[in-house]
mmCIF file of the N, C-alpha and C atoms, coordinates in Angstrom:
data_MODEL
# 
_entry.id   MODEL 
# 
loop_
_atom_site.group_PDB 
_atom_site.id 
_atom_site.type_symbol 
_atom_site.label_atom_id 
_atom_site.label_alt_id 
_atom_site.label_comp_id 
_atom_site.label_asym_id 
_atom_site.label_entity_id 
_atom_site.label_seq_id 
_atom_site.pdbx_PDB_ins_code 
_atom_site.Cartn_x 
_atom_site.Cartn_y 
_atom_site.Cartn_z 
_atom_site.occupancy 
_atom_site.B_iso_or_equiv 
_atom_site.pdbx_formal_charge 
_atom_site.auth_seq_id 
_atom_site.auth_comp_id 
_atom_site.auth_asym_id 
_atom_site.auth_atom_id 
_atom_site.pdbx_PDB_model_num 
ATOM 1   N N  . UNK A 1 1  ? 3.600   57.030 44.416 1.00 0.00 ? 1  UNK A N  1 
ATOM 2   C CA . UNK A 1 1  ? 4.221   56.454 43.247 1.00 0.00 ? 1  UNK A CA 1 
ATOM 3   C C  . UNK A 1 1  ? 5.441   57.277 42.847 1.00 0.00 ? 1  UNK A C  1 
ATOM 4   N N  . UNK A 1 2  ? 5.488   58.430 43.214 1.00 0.00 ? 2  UNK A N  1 
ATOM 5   C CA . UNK A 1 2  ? 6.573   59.210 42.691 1.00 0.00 ? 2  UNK A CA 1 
ATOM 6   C C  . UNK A 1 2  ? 7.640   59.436 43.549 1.00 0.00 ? 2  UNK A C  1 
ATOM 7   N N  . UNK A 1 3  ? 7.336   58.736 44.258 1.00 0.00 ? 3  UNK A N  1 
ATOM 8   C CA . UNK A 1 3  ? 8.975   58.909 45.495 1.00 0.00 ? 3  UNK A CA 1 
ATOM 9   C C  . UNK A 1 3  ? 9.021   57.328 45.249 1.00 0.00 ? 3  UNK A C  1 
ATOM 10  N N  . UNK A 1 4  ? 8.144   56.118 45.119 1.00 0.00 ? 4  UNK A N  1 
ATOM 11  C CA . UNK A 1 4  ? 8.858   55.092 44.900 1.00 0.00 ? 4  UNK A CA 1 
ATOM 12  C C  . UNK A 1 4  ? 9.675   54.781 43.633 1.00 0.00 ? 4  UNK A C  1 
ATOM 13  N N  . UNK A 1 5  ? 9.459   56.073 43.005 1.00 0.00 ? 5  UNK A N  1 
ATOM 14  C CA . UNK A 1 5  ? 10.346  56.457 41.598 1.00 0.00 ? 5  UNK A CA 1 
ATOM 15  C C  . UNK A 1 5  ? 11.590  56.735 42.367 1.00 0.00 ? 5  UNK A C  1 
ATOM 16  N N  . UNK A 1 6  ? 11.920  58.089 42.641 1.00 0.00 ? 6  UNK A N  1 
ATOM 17  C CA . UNK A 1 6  ? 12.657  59.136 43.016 1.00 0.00 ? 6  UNK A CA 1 
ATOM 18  C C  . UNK A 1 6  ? 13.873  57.865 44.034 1.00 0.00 ? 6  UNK A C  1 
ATOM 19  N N  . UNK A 1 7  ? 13.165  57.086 45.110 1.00 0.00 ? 7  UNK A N  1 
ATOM 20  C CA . UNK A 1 7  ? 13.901  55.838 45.676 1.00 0.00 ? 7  UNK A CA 1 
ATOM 21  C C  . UNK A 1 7  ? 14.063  54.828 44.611 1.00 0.00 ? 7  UNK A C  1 
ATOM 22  N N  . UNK A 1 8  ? 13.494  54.242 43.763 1.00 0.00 ? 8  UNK A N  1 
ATOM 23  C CA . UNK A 1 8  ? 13.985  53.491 43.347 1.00 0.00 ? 8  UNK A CA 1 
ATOM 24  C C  . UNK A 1 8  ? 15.708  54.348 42.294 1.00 0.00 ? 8  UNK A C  1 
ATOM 25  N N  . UNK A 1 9  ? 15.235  55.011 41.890 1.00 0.00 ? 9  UNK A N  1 
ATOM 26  C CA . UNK A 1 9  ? 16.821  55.936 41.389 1.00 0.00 ? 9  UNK A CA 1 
ATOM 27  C C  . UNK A 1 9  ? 18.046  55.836 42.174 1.00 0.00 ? 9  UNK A C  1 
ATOM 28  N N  . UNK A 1 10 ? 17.447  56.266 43.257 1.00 0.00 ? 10 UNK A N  1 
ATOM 29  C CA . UNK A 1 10 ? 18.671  56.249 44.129 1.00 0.00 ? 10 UNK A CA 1 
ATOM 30  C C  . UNK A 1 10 ? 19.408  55.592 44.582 1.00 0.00 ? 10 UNK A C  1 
ATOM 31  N N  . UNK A 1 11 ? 18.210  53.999 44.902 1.00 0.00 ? 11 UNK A N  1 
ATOM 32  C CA . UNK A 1 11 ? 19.158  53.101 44.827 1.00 0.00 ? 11 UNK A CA 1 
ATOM 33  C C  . UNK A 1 11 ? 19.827  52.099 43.746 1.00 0.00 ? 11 UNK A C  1 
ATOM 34  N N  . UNK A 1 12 ? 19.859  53.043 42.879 1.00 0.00 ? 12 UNK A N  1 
ATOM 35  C CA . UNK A 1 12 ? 20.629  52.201 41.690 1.00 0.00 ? 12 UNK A CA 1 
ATOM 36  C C  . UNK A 1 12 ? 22.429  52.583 41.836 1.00 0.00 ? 12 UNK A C  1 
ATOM 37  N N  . UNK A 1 13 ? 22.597  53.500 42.586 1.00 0.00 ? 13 UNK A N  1 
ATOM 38  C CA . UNK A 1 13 ? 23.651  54.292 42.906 1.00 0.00 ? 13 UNK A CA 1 
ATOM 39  C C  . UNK A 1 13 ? 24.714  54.674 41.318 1.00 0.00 ? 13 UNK A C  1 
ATOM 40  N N  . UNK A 1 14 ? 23.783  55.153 40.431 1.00 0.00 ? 14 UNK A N  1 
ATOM 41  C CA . UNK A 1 14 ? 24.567  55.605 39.029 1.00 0.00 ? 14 UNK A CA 1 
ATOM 42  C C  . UNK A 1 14 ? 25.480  57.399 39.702 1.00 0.00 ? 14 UNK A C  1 
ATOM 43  N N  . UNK A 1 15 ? 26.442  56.540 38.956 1.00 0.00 ? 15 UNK A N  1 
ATOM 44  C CA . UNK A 1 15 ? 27.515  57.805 39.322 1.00 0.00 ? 15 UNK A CA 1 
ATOM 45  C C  . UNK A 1 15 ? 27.496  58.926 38.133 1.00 0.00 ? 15 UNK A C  1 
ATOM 46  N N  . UNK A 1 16 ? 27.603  60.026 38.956 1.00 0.00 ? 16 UNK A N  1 
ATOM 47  C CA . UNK A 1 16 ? 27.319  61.333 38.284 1.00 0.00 ? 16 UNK A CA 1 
ATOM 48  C C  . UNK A 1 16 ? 28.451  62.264 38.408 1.00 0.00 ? 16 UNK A C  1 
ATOM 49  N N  . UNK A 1 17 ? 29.430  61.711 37.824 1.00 0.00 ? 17 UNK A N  1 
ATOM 50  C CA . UNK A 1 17 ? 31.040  62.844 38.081 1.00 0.00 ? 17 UNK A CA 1 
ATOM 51  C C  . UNK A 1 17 ? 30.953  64.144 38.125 1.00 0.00 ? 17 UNK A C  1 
ATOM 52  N N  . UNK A 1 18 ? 30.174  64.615 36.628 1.00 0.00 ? 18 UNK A N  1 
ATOM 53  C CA . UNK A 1 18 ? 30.008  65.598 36.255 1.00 0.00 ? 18 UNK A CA 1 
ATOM 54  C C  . UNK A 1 18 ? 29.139  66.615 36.829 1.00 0.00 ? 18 UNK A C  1 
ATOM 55  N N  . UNK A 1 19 ? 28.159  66.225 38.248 1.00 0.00 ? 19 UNK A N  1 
ATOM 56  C CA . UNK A 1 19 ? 27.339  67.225 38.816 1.00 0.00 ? 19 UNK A CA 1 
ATOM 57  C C  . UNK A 1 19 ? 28.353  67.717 39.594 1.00 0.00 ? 19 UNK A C  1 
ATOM 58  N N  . UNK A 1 20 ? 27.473  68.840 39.776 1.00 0.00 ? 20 UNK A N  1 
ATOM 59  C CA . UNK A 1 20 ? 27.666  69.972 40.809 1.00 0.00 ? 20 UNK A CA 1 
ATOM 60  C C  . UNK A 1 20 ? 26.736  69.637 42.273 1.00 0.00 ? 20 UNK A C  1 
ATOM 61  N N  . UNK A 1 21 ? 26.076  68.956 41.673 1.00 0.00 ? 21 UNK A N  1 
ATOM 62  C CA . UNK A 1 21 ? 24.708  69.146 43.234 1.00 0.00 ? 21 UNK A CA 1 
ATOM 63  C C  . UNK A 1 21 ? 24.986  67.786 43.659 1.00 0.00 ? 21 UNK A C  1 
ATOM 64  N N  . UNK A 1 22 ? 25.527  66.463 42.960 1.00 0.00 ? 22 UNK A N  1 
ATOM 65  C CA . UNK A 1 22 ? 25.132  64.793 43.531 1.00 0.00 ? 22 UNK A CA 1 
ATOM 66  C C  . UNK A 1 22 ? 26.331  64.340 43.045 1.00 0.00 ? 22 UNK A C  1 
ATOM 67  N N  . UNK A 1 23 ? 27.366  63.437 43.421 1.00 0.00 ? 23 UNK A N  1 
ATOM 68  C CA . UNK A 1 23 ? 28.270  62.388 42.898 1.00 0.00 ? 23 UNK A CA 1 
ATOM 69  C C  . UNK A 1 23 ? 26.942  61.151 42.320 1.00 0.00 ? 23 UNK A C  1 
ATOM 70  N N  . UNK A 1 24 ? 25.640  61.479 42.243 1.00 0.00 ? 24 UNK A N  1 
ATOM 71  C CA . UNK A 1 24 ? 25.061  60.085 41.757 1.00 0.00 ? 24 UNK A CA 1 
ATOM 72  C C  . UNK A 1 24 ? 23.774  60.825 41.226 1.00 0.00 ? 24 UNK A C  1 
ATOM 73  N N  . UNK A 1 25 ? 23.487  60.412 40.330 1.00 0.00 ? 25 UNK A N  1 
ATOM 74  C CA . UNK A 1 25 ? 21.908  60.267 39.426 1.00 0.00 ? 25 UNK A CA 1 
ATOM 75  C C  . UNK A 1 25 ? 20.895  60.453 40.945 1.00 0.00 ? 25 UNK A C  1 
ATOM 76  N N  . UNK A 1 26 ? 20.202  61.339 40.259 1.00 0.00 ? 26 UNK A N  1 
ATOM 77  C CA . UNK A 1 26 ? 19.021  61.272 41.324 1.00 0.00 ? 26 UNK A CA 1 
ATOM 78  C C  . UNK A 1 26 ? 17.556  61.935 40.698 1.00 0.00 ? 26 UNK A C  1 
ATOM 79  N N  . UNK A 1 27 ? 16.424  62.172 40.895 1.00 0.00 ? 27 UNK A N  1 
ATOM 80  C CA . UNK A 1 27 ? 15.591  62.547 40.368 1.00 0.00 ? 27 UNK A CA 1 
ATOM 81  C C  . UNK A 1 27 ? 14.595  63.758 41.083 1.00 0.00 ? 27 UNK A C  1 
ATOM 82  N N  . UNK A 1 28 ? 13.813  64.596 40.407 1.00 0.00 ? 28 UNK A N  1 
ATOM 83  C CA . UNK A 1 28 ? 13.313  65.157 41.275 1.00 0.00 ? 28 UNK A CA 1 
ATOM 84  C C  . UNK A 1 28 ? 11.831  64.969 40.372 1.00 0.00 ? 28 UNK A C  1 
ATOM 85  N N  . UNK A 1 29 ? 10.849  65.122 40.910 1.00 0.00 ? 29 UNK A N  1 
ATOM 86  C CA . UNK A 1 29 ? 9.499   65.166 40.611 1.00 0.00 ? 29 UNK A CA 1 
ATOM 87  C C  . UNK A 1 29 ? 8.487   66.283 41.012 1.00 0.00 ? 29 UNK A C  1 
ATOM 88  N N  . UNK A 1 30 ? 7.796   66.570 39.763 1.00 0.00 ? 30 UNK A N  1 
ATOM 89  C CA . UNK A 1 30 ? 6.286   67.336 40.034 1.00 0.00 ? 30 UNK A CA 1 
ATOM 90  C C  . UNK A 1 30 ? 4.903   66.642 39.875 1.00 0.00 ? 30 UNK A C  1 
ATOM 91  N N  . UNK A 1 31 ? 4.580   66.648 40.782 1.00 0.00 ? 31 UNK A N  1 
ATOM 92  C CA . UNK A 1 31 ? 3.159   65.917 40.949 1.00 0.00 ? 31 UNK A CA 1 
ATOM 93  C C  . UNK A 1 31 ? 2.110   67.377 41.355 1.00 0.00 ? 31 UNK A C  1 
ATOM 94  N N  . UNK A 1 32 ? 0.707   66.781 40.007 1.00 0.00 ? 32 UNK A N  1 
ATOM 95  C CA . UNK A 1 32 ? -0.254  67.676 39.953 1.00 0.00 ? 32 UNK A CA 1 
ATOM 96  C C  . UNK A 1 32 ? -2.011  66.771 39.852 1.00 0.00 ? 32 UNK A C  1 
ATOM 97  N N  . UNK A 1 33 ? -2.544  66.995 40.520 1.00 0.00 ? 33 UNK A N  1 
ATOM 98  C CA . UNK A 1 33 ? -3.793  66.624 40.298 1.00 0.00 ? 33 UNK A CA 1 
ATOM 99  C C  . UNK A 1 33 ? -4.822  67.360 40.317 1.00 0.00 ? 33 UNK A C  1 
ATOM 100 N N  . UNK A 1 34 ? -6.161  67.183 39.374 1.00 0.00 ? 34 UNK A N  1 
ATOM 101 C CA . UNK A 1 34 ? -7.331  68.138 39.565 1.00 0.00 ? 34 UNK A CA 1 
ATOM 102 C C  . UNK A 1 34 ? -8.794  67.251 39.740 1.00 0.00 ? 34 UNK A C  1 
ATOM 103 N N  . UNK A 1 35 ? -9.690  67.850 39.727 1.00 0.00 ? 35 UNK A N  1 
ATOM 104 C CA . UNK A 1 35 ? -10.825 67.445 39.439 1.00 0.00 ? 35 UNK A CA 1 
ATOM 105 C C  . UNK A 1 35 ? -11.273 68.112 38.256 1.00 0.00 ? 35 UNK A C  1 
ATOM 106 N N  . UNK A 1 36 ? -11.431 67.906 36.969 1.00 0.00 ? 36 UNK A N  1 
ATOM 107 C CA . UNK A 1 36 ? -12.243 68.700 35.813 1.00 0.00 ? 36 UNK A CA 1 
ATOM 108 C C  . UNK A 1 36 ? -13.101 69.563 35.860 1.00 0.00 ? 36 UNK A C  1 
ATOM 109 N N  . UNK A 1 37 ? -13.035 70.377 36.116 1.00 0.00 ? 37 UNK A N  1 
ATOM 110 C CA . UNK A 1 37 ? -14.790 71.369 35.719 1.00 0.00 ? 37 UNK A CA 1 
ATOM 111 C C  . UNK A 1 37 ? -14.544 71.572 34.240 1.00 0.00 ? 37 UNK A C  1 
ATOM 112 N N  . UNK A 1 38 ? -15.748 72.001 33.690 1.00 0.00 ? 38 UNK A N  1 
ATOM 113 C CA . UNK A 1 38 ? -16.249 72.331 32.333 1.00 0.00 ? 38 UNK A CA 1 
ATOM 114 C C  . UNK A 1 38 ? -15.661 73.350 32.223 1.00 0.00 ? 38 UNK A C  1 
ATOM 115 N N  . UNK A 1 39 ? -14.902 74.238 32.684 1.00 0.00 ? 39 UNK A N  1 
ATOM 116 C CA . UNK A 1 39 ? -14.291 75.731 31.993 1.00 0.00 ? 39 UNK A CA 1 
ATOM 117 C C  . UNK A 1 39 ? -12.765 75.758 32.739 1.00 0.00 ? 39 UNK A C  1 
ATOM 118 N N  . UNK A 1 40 ? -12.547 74.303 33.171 1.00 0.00 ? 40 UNK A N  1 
ATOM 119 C CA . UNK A 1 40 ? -11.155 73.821 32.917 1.00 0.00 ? 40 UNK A CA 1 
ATOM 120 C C  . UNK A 1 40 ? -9.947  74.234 31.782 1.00 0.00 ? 40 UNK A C  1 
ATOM 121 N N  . UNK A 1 41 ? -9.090  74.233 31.600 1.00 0.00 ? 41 UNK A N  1 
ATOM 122 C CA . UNK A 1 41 ? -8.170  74.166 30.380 1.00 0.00 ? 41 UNK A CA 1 
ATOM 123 C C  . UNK A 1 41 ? -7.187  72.636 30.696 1.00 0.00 ? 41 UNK A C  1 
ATOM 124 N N  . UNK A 1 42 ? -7.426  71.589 29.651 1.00 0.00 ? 42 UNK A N  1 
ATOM 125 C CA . UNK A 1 42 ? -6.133  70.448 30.121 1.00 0.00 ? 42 UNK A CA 1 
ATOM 126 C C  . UNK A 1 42 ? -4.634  71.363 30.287 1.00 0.00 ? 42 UNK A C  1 
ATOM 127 N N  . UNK A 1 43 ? -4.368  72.201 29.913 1.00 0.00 ? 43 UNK A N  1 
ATOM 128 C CA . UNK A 1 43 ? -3.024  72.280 29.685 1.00 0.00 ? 43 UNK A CA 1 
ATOM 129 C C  . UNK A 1 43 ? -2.719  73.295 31.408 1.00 0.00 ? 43 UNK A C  1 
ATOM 130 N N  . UNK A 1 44 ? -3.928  73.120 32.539 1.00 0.00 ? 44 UNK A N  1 
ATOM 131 C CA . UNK A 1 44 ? -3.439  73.802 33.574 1.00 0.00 ? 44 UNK A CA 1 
ATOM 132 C C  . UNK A 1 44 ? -2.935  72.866 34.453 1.00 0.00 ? 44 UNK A C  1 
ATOM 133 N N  . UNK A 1 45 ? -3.528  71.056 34.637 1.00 0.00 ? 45 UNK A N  1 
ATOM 134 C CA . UNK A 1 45 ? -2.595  70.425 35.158 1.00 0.00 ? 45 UNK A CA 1 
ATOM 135 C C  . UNK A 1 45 ? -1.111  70.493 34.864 1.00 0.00 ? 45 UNK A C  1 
ATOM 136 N N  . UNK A 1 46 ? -0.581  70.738 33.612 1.00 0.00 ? 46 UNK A N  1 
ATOM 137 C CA . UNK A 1 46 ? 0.773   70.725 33.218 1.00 0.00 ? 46 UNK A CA 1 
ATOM 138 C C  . UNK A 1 46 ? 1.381   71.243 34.033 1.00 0.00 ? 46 UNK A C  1 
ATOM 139 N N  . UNK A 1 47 ? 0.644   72.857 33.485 1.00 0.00 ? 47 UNK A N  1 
ATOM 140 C CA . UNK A 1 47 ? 1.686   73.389 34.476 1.00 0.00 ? 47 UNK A CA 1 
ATOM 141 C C  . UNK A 1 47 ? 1.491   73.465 35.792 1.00 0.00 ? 47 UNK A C  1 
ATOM 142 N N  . UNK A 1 48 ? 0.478   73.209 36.340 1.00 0.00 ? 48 UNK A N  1 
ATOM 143 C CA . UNK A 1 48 ? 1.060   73.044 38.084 1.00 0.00 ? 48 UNK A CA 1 
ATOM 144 C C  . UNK A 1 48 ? 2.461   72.008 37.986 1.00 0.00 ? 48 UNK A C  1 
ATOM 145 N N  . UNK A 1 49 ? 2.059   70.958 37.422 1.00 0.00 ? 49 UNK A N  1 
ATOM 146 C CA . UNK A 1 49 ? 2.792   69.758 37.453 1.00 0.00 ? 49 UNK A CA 1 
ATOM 147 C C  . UNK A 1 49 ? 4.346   70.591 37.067 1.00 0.00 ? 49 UNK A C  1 
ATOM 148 N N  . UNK A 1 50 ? 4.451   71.111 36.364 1.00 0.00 ? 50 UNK A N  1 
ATOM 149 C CA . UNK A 1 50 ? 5.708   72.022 35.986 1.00 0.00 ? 50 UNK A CA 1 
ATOM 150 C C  . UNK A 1 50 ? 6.256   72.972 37.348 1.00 0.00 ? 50 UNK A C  1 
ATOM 151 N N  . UNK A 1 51 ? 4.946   73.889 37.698 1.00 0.00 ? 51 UNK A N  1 
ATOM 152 C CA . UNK A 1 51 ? 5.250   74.380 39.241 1.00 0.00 ? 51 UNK A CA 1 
ATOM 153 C C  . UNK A 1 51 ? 6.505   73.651 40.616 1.00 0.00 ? 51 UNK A C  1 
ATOM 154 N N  . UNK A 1 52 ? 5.014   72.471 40.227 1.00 0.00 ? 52 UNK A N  1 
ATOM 155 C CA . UNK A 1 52 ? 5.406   71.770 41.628 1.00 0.00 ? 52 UNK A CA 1 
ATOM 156 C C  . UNK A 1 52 ? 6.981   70.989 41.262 1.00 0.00 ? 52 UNK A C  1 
ATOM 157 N N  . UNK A 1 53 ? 7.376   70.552 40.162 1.00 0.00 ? 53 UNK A N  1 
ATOM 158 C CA . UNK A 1 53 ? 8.672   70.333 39.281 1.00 0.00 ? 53 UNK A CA 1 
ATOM 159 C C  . UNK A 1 53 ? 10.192  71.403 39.972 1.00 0.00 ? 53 UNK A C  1 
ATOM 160 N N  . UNK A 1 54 ? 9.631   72.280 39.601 1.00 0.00 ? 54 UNK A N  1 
ATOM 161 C CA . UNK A 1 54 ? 10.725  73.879 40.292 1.00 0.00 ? 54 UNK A CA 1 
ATOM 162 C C  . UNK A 1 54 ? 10.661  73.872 41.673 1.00 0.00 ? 54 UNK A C  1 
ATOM 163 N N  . UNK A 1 55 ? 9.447   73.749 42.299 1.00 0.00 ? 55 UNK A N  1 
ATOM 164 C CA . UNK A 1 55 ? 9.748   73.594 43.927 1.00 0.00 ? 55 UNK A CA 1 
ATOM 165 C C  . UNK A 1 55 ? 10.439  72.390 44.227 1.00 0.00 ? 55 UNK A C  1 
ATOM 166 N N  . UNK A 1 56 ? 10.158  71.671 43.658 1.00 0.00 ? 56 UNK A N  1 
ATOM 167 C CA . UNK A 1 56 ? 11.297  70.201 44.345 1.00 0.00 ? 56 UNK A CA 1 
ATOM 168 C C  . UNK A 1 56 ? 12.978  70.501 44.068 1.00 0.00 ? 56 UNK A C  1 
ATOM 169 N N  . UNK A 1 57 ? 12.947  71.179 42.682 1.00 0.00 ? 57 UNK A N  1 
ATOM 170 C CA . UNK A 1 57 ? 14.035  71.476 42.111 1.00 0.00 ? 57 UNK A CA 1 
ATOM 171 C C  . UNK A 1 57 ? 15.130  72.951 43.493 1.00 0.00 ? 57 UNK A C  1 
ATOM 172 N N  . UNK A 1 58 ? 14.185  73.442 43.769 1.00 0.00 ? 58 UNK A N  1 
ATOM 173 C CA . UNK A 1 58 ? 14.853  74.679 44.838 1.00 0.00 ? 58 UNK A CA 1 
ATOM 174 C C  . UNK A 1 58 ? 14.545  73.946 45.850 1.00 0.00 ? 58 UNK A C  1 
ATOM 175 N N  . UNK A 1 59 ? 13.880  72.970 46.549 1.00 0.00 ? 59 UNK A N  1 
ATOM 176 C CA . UNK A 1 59 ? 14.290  72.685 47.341 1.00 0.00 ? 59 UNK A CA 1 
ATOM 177 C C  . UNK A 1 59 ? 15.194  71.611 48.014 1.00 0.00 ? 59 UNK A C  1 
ATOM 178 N N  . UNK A 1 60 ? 16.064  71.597 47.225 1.00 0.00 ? 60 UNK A N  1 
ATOM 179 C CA . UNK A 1 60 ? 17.330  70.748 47.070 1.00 0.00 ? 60 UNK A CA 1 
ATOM 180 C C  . UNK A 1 60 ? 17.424  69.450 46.157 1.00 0.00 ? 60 UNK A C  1 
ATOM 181 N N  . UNK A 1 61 ? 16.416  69.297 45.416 1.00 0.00 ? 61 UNK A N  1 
ATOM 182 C CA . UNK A 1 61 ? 16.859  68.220 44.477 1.00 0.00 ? 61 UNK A CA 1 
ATOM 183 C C  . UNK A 1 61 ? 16.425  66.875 45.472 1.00 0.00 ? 61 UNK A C  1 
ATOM 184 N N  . UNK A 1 62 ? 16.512  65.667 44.118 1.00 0.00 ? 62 UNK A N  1 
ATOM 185 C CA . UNK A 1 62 ? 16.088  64.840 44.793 1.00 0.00 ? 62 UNK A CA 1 
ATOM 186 C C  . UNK A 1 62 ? 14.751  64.967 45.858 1.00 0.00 ? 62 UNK A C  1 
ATOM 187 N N  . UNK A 1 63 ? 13.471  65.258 45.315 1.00 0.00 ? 63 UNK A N  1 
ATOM 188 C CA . UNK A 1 63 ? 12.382  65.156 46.379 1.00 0.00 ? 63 UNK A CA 1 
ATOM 189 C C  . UNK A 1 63 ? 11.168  65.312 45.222 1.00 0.00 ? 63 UNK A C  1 
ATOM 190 N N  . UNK A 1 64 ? 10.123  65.229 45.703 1.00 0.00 ? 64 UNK A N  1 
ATOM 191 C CA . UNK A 1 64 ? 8.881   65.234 45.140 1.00 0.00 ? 64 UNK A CA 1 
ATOM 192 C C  . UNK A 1 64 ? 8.557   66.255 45.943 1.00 0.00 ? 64 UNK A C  1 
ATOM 193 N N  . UNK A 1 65 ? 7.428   67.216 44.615 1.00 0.00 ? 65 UNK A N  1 
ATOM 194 C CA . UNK A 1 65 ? 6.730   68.189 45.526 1.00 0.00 ? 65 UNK A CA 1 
ATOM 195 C C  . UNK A 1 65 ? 4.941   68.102 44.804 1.00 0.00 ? 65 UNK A C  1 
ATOM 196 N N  . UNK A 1 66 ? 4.260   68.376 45.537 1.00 0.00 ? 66 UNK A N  1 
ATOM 197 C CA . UNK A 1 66 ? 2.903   68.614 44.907 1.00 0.00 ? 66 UNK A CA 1 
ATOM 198 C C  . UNK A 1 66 ? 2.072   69.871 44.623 1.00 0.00 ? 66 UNK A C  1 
ATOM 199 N N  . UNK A 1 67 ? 1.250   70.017 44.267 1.00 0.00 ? 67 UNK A N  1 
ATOM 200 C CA . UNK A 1 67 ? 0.664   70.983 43.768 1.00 0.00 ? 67 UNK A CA 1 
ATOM 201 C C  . UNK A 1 67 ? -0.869  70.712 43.624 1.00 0.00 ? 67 UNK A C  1 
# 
Protein backbone atom coordinates (compact mmCIF):
# COMPACT_ATOMS: atom_id res chain seq x y z
CA UNK A 1 0.00 0.00 0.00
CA UNK A 2 2.75 2.37 0.54
CA UNK A 3 4.61 2.31 -2.66
CA UNK A 4 1.17 2.28 -4.42
CA UNK A 5 1.19 5.68 -2.56
CA UNK A 6 4.80 6.72 -3.20
CA UNK A 7 3.78 5.62 -7.35
CA UNK A 8 0.77 7.01 -7.37
CA UNK A 9 2.75 10.63 -6.47
CA UNK A 10 4.91 10.25 -8.96
CA UNK A 11 2.83 9.89 -11.45
CA UNK A 12 1.07 12.97 -10.97
CA UNK A 13 4.34 14.63 -12.23
CA UNK A 14 3.86 17.97 -9.74
CA UNK A 15 6.74 20.18 -10.36
CA UNK A 16 9.07 21.01 -7.63
CA UNK A 17 11.41 24.07 -8.79
CA UNK A 18 12.46 24.73 -5.56
CA UNK A 19 14.15 21.19 -4.60
CA UNK A 20 17.45 20.36 -4.39
CA UNK A 21 16.98 16.48 -4.57
CA UNK A 22 13.70 16.23 -7.47
CA UNK A 23 12.44 18.80 -10.28
CA UNK A 24 8.98 16.94 -9.07
CA UNK A 25 7.00 16.11 -5.78
CA UNK A 26 7.80 12.79 -4.66
CA UNK A 27 7.27 10.95 -1.40
CA UNK A 28 9.11 8.87 0.87
CA UNK A 29 7.57 6.44 3.46
CA UNK A 30 8.03 4.59 6.89
CA UNK A 31 6.30 1.52 7.35
CA UNK A 32 6.16 -0.24 10.90
CA UNK A 33 4.32 -3.21 12.14
CA UNK A 34 4.07 -5.26 15.47
CA UNK A 35 2.32 -7.86 17.16
CA UNK A 36 1.15 -6.44 20.82
CA UNK A 37 2.47 -8.06 23.86
CA UNK A 38 1.17 -6.86 27.24
CA UNK A 39 4.42 -4.87 28.24
CA UNK A 40 4.31 -3.29 24.81
CA UNK A 41 4.34 0.65 24.77
CA UNK A 42 1.84 2.03 21.63
CA UNK A 43 4.13 4.80 21.14
CA UNK A 44 7.09 2.08 19.96
CA UNK A 45 5.36 1.38 16.62
CA UNK A 46 5.77 5.21 15.99
CA UNK A 47 8.84 5.30 16.25
CA UNK A 48 10.08 2.44 14.30
CA UNK A 49 7.65 3.87 11.80
CA UNK A 50 9.74 7.21 12.26
CA UNK A 51 13.07 4.94 11.96
CA UNK A 52 12.13 3.27 8.99
CA UNK A 53 10.89 7.13 7.66
CA UNK A 54 14.93 8.32 7.91
CA UNK A 55 16.12 5.18 6.18
CA UNK A 56 14.04 5.78 3.11
CA UNK A 57 14.90 9.40 3.56
CA UNK A 58 19.09 8.51 3.32
CA UNK A 59 18.47 6.28 1.04
CA UNK A 60 17.74 8.57 -1.66
CA UNK A 61 14.28 9.70 -1.31
CA UNK A 62 11.42 8.62 -2.97
CA UNK A 63 11.24 4.83 -1.58
CA UNK A 64 9.58 3.01 1.20
CA UNK A 65 11.49 1.40 3.90
CA UNK A 66 10.31 -1.03 6.71
CA UNK A 67 10.98 -1.76 10.02
Amino acid sequence: MANNCRVAVEKLHILHESSNVSNEVTISVGVSSIIPLGLMKPNELVKNADKALYLAKESGRNSVETI
